[in-house]
N, C-alpha and C positions, 0 to 999 in steps of 0.2 A: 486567758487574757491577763496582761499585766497591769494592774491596776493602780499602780504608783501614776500613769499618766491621767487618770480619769480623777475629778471630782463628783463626779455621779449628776445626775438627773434632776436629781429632784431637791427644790426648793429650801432646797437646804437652809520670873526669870530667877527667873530662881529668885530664892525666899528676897533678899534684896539687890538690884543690880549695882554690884561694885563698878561696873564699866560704863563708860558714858555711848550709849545708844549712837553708831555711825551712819550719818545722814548721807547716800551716796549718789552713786547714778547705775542705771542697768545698763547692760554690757551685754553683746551677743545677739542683739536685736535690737531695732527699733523702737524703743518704748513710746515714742512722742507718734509713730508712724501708729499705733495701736488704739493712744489714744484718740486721733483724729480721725481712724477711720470708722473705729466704735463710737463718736458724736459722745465722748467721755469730755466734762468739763475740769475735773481732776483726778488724778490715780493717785493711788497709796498702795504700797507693796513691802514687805516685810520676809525677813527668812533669815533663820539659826539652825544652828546643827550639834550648839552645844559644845564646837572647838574654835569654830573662826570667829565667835562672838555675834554678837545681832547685827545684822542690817537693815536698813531699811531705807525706800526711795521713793520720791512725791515729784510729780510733774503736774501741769494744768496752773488751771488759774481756781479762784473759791467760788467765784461767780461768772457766768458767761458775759460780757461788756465790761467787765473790768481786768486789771491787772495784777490784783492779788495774789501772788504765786501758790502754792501749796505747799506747805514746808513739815518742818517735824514734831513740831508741838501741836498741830491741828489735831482733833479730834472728828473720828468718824463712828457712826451709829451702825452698830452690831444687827439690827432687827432680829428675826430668828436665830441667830448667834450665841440670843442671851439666855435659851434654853438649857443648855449645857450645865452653863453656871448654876442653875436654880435647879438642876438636877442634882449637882454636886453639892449645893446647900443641903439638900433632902438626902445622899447619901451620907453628908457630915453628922443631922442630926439622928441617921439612921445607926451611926458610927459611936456618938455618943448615950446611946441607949438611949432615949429620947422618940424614938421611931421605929417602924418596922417598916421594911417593903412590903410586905403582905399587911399592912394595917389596913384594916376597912374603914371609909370615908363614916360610916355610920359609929366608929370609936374616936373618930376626932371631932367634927360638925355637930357634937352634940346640939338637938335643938333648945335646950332649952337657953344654953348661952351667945347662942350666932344666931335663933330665928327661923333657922332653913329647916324645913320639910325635906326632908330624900325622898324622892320617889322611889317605890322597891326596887324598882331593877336596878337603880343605882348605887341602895345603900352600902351593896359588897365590893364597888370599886374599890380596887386597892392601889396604894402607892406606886407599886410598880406596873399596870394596867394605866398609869395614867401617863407615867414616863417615857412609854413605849408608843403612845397612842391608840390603845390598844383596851381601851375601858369604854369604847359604844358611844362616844362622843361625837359632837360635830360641832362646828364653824355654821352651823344652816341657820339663818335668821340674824345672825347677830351683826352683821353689816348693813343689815337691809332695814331693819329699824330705826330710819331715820333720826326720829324725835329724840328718841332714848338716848342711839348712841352720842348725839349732839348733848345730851343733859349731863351726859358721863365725863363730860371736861371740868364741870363747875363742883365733883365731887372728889374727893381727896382717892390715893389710890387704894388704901385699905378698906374704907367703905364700899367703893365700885366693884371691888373683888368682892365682899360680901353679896354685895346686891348682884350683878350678874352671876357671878358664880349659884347663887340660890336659884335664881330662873333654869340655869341648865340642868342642874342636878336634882330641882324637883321635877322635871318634866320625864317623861317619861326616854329609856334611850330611842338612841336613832337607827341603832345597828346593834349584835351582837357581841359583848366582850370576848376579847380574842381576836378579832377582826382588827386588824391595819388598816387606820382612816387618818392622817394628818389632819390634827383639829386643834388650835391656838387656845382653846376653853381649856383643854386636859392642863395647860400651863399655869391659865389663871385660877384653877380651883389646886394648883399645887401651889402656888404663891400663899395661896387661901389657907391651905394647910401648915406653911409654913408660919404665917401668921398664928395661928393660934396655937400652934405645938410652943413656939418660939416664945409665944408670946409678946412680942414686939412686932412692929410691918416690918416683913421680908424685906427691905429696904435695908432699914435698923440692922437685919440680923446678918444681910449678906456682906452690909460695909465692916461691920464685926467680926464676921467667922473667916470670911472669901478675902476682900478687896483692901483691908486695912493690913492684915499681917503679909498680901503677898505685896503691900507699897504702889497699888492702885491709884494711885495719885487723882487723876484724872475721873477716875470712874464716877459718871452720872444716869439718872436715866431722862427721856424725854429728848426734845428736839438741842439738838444743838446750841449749847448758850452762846446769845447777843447781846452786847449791849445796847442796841436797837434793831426794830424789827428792817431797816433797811442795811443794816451794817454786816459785813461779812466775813468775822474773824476767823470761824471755823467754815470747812466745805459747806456752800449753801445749796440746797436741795433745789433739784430740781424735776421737771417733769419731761420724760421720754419725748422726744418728736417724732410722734407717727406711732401709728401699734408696735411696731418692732423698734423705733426710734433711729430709722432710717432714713427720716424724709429732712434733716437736716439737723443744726446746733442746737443741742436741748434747752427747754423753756426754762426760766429760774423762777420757781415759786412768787406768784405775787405778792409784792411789796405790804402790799393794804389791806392783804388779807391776814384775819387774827394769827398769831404769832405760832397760838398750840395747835391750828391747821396743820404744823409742818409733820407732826406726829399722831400717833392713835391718844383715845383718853386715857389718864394715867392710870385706871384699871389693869390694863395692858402691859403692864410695865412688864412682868412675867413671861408674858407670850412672845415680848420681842420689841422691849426701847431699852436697853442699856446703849451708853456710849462712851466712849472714850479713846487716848490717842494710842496709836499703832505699837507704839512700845509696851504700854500698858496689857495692851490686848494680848503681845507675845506673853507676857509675865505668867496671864491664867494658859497659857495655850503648854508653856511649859511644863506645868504642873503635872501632865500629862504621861512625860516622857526624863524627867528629872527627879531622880530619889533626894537630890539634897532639897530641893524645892516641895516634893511631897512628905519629906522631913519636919519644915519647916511649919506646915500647915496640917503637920500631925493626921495625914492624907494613909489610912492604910493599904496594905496591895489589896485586900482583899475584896477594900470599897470601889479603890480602882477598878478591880475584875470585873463588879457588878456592873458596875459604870459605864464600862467599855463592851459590855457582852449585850447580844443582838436578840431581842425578843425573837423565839425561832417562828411566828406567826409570818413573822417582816422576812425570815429569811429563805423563801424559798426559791429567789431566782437564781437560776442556775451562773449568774456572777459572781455571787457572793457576796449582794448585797443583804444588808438588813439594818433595821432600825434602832437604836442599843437603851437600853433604860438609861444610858445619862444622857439623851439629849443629839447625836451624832448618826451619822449613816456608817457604817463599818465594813469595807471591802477586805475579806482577806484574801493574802499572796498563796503563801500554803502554811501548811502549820509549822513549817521551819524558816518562813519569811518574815513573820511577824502580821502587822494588819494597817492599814490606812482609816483615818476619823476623818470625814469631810463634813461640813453642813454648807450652806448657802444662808442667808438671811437678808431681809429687806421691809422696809417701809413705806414702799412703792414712789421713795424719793430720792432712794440710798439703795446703794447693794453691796455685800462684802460674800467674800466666798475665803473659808481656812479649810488647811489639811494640817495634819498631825500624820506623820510616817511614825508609827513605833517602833518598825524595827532599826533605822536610821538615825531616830532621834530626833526628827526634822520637822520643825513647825515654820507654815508656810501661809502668808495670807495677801488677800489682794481685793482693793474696795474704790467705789468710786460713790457721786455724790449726783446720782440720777439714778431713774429708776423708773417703774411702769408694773403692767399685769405681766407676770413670771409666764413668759412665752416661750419655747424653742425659737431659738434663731434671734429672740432678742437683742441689739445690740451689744448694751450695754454689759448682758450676763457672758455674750461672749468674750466678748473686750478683757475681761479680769478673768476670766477662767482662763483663756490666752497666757496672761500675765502666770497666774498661781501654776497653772501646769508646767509653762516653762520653765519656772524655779525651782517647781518640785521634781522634776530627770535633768533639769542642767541647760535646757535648750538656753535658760534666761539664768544670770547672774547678777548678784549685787555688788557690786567693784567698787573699794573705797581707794 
């Protein structure tokens, strides 16, 4: 199977741009026919190759009842997107002797300066067991604790990573390490990790190491800045119509309700609130596929290797899927094609889906500002998956 067309299943510019980002229109297809039948209230779409320069192209409105168009300074939220990054923070400080992939959580979390109790079976998690998904974790309980997760707004996010992170890790696992489970915690207790290795909140370290030297401009985490909760500068979140969001124009988040409703509590920031705008997002996307840009950010090959290579637990479908310790789903072509990076990410208000072609060069992304429970058949996930695949064999072009 040729995997250049797939982004996969599952819920997934160099050092500075001398070129001013071209704001276009897609060509070859009906893009405005894609958004309207996916009940998308605005698309964002992006694609470089490294020779013809970045593109990039915005339709829709910000909010459904108005006329805000969608333009190129907008910023859109990455949700699970921003795993990558916080992986490659972890392979940076892995890089700078500062860390090991094999370090076990019981040589960072020391309790006598963070408080937390390990539970045995979690003391030998190691960095890259957690990268992978793949250190016995789970997601179980932690949305369904109402009270908590509600108290988790009014505490800053380096505290909240301490204090959930400590609930998970002293409890006993869920599943055996080694075992493949997608679970948003393995993020927040590596944010946690990067906090005290760093010594500063992962925030601090990543607008330092990551987002300042590749000229991140934009990069924040959390909902969408406004300068009121009714104003609509960037795409304003909205809520799927209907289980699949089929049953008609999707809802826009109410007005009256608190503002950080639009987002998880800033604990979370790790597991999936970074945000910012589509150019931006190409810059880290290139880092991937550009030596002068891994140049730039003192990015070695051999971090990259790690980065991009697939826990072989996650790889045993006979596709060629599998889950990579930095963060990505990894299809490969053959071992003379090179390999595709896909994730998906979302905040059940927002969805973005990228690809990374390595052997092409081709970093590809496609997002919209609605969202729901990650369904098959979804609307709105197929709507941009439409969009990104297109881009990524040609069926869809960015024509300035």
């Amino acid at each position: 199977m040729h995997h250049r067309a797939v982004f996969g299943t599952m819920l997934m510019t160099i050092l500075v741009l001398q070129i001013t980002a071209q704001t276009c229109e897609v060509t070859n297809a009906n893009l405005t026919e894609i958004l309207q039948e996916h009940n998308l209230p605005a698309l964002g779409a992006s694609y470089d190759d490294g020779i013809s320069g970045y593109k990039q192209a915005q339709i829709g409105v910000h909010k459904i009842g108005t006329d805000i168009a969608a333009r190129s300074s907008d910023m859109w939220h990455l949700g699970s997107n921003t795993k990558a990054m916080v992986a490659m923070a972890i392979g940076l400080l892995v890089q700078d002797g500062r860390l090991n992939w094999d370090t076990p959580l019981e040589d960072v979390l020391d309790n006598k300066s963070t408080g937390i109790v390990l539970s045995k079976g979690n003391a030998n998690i190691t960095v890259r067991l957690l990268s992978s998904h793949t250190a016995g974790l789970s997601d179980s309980g932690i949305f369904e604790d109402t009270e908590r997760w509600l108290g988790m707004y009014n505490i800053s996010a380096a505290a909240g990573r301490l204090q959930y992170g400590s609930l998970s890790i002293s409890s006993s696992p869920s599943h055996p390490q080694g075992v493949y489970e997608y679970a948003n915690m393995n993020y927040v207790i590596l944010g946690l990790v990067i906090d005290i290795v760093a010594g500063v909140p992962v925030e601090a370290h990543m607008q330092s190491r990551l987002f300042g030297p590749l000229n991140m401009t934009s990069a924040g985490w959390g909902p969408l800045p406004e300068v009121l909760r009714t104003s609509a500068r960037n795409p304003y979140p909205h809520f799927a119509n209907g289980t699949l969001g089929l049953a008609g124009p999707p809802i826009p988040y109410p007005a009256e309700q608190p503002f950080y409703g639009r987002d998880y509590p800033p604990f979370f920031h790790t597991a999936g609130m970074a945000h910012m705008t589509l150019e931006d997002y190409n810059k880290w996307l290139r880092l991937h596929v550009d030596k002068d840009v891994q140049m730039s950010l003192n990015v070695s090959q051999q971090t990259l290797a790690m980065l991009h290579r697939a826990h072989p637990e996650t790889n045993k479908s006979s596709e060629g899927f599998g889950y990579t310790y930095g963060g990505w789903i990894r299809s490969n072509f053959s071992e003379s094609d090179g390999y595709l990076l896909v994730h998906d990410g979302s905040n059940l208000l927002n969805h973005i889906t990228a690809a990374v072609d390595t052997a092409r060069n081709v970093t590809v992304v496609a997002t919209t500002n609605v969202g729901g429970e990650p369904l098959n058949g979804a609307a709105w996930i197929t709507g941009i998956k439409l969009v990104g695949n297109g881009l990524l064999v040609g069926d869809l072009a960015i024509r300035c």
